[in-house]
C-alpha positions in Angstrom: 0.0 0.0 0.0 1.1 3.7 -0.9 0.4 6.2 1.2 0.8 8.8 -1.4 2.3 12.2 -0.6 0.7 12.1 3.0 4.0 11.6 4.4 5.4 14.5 3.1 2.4 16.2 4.3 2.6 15.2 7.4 6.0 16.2 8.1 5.7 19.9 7.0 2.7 20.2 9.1 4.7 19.0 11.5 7.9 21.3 11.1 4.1 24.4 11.3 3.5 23.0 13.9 6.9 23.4 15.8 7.5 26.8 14.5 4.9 28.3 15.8 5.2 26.7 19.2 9.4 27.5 19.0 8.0 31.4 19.2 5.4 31.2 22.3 7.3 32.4 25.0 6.8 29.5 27.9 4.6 30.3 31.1 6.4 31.3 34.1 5.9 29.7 37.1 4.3 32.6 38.7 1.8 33.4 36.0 0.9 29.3 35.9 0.0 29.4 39.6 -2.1 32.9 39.7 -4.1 31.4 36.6 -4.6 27.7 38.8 -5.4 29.9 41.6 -8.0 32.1 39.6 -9.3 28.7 38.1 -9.9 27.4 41.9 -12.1 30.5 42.7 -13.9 30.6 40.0 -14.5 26.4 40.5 -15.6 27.2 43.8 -17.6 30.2 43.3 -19.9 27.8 40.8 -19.9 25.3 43.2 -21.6 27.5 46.1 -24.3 28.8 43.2 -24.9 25.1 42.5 -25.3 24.1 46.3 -27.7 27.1 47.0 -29.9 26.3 43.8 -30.2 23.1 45.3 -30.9 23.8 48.5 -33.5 26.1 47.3 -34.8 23.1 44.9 -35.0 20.6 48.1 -36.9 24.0 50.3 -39.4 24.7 47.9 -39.9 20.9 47.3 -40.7 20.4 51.0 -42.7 23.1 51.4 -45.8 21.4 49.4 
């Protein structure tokens, strides 16, 4: 079986690819831990609304 000119395909999308990845300047540590940390709150800010629309659910459910 021939692949036809995939290959070559293949490896220049490849060689793109790592071009434009060789210019993106790397995350610092710093900047990686403020974004995990802003992730965290905002995780934890929709797990309160979720908790308090279910509570609400359960209140109005046993009020009936």
């Amino acid at each position: 079986m021939t692949r036809g000119n995939q290959r070559e395909m293949d490896r220049a999308k490849a060689q793109k690819k790592a071009a434009a990845a060789k210019g993106k300047p790397k995350e610092s540590a710093a900047s990686l831990q403020a974004r995990r940390e802003q992730d965290a709150a905002i995780l934890r800010e929709k797990q309160k609304k979720k908790e308090e629309e279910k509570a609400a659910a359960g209140a109005a459910g046993k009020g009936k």
